[in-house]
C-alpha positions as CSV (number, residue, x, y, z in Angstrom):
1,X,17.3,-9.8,2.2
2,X,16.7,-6.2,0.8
3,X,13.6,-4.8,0.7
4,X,13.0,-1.4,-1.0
5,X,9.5,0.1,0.4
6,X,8.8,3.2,-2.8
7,X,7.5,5.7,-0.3
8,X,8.8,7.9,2.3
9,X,5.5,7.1,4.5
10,X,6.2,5.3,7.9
11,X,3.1,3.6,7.8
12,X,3.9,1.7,4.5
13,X,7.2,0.6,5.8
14,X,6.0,-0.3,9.0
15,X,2.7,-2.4,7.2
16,X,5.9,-4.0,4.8
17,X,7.9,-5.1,8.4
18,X,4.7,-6.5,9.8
19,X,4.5,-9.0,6.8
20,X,8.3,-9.8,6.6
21,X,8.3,-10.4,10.7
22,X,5.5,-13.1,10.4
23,X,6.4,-17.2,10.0
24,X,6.1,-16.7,6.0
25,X,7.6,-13.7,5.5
26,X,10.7,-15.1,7.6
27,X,10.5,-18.3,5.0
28,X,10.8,-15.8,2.1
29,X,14.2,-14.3,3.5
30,X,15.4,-17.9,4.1
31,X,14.8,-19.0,0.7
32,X,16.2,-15.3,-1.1
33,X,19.0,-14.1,1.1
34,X,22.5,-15.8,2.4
35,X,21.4,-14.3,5.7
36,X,18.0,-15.3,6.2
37,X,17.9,-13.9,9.9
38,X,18.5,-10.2,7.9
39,X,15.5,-8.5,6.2
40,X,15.9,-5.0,6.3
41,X,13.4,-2.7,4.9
42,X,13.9,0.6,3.5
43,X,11.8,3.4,2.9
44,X,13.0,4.6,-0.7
45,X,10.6,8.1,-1.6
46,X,9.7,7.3,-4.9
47,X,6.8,9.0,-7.7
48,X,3.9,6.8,-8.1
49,X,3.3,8.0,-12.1
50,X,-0.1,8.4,-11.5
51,X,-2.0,11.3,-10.4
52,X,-2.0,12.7,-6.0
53,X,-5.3,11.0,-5.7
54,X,-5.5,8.2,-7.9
55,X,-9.3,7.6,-9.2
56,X,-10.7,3.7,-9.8
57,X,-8.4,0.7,-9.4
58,X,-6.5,0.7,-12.8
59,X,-5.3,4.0,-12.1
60,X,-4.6,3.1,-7.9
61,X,-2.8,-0.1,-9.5
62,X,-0.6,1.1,-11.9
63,X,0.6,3.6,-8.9
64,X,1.5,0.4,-6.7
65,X,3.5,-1.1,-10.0
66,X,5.6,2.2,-11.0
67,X,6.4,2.2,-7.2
68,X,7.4,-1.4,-7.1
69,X,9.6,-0.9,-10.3
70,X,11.4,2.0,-9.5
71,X,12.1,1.5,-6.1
72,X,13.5,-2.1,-7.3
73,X,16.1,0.1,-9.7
74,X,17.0,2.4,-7.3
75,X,19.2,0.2,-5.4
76,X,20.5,-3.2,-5.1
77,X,16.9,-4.5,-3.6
78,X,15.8,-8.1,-3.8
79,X,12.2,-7.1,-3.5
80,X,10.7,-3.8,-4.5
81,X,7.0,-2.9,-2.6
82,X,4.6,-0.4,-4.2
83,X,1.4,0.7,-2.2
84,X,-0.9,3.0,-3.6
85,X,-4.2,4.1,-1.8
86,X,-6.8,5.7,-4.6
87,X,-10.6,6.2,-4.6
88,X,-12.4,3.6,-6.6
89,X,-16.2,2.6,-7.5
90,X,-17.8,-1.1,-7.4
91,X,-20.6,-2.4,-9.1
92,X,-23.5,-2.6,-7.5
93,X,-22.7,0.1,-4.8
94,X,-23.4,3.4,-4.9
95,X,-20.9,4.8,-2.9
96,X,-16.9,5.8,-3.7
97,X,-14.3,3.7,-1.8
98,X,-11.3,3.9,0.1
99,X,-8.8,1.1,-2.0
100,X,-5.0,-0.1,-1.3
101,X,-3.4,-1.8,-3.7
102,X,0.4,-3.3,-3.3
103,X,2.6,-4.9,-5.8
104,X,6.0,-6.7,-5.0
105,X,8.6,-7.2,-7.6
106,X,11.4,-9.2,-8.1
107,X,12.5,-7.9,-11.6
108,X,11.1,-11.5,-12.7
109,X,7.9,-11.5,-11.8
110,X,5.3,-8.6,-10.3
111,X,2.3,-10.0,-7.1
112,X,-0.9,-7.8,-6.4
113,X,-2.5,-7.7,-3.8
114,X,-5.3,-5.5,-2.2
115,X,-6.4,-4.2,1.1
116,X,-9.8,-3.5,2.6
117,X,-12.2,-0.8,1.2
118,X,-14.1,1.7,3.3
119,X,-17.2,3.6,1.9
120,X,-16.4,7.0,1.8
121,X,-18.7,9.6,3.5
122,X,-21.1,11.5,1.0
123,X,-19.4,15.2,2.2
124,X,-15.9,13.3,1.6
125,X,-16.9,12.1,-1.8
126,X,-18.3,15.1,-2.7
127,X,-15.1,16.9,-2.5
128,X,-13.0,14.4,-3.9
129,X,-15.1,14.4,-7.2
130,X,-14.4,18.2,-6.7
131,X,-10.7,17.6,-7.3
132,X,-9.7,16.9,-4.1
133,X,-7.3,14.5,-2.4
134,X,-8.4,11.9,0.2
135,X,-5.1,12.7,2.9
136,X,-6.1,16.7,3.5
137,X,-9.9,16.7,2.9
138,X,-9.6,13.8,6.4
139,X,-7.4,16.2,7.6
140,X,-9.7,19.5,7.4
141,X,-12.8,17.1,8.1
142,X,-10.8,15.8,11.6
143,X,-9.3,19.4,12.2
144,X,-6.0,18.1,12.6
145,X,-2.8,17.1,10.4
146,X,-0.9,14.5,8.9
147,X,-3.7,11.6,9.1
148,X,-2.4,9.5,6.4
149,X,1.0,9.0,8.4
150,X,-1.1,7.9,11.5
151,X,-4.3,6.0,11.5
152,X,-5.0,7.0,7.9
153,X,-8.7,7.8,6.5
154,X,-9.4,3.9,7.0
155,X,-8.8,4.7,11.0
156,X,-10.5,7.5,10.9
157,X,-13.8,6.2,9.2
158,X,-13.6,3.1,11.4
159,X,-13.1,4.5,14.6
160,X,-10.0,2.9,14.6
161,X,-11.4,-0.6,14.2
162,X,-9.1,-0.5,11.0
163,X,-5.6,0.6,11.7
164,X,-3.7,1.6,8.1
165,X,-1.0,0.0,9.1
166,X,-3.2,-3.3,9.5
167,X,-5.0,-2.6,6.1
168,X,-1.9,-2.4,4.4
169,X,-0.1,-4.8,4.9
170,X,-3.3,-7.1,4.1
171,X,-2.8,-5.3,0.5
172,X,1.2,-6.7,1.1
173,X,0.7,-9.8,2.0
174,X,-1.5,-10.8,-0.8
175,X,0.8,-9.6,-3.1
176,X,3.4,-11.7,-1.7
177,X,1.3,-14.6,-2.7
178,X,3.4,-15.5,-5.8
179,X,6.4,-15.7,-3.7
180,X,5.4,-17.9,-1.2
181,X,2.9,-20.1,-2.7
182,X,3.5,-23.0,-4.6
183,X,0.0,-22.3,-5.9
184,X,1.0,-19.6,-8.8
């Protein structure tokens, strides 16, 4: 089985292998591919359509979906995987939040799923509602580079309690809910 990951991030691939590796993901490649002991998963840099810091869950969403598609017509993939992190309110909270959203398609049928969300600090939010982006305002805040490829602003905010990698692939692997459950 095929699996075309629409980002050149490591840590979205790597969240996508963590899901395929597991019992279920395993039982997807059996059922999809003439060699079910073959899942290979490629990063495939694709645009998202939306805006570099997608704003409220529509908008983080429909960057997940254009990833999914595209990266599904780029190449002969039996699965294309969209993840999209964005900034996003929630009723009854106050605060601005960290969201991951993921979206697998088939070219039948499209799942969604989401990860956890992390309260953003008030100095963070602050500057994001100042029109900047989540990756390099962690990465001034932390002093350092290239968070969003490592631990991501979900480690960082955590103290590491929350690994990206781990919240993403919670996003994956409820999108991969229509593929695996009898229950949609």
């Amino acid at each position: 089985m095929r699996v075309g990951v629409g980002s050149g991030n490591p840590v979205k691939r790597r969240a996508v292998e963590r899901v395929l590796e597991s019992s279920r993901g395993r039982d997807l490649a059996a059922e999809r591919s003439p060699d079910p002991t073959t899942v290979a998963v490629e990063s495939v840099p694709v645009p998202s359509g939306v805006s570099e810091q997608p704003t409220g869950h529509a908008e983080t969403i429909a960057g997940a979906e254009n990833r999914a598609e595209t990266v599904l017509d780029a190449g002969a993939y039996d699965l294309g995987v969209g993840i999209e992190g964005g900034v996003a309110r929630f009723d009854g909270a106050e605060e601005l939040f960290l969201v991951m959203w993921a979206a697998i398609d088939d070219g039948s049928q499209m799942g969604r799923g989401s990860g956890p969300s992390v309260a953003l600090p008030a100095d963070v939010s602050a500057r994001i509602a100042g029109g900047e982006e989540l990756g390099p305002v962690m990465d001034d805040v932390l002093d350092t580079t290239g968070v969003a490829k490592r631990g991501g602003a979900a480690g960082a905010l955590t103290a590491g309690r929350v690994d990206r990698a781990d919240a993403l692939a919670t996003a994956v692997a409820g999108a991969l809910g229509p593929f695996v459950s009898d229950l949609y």
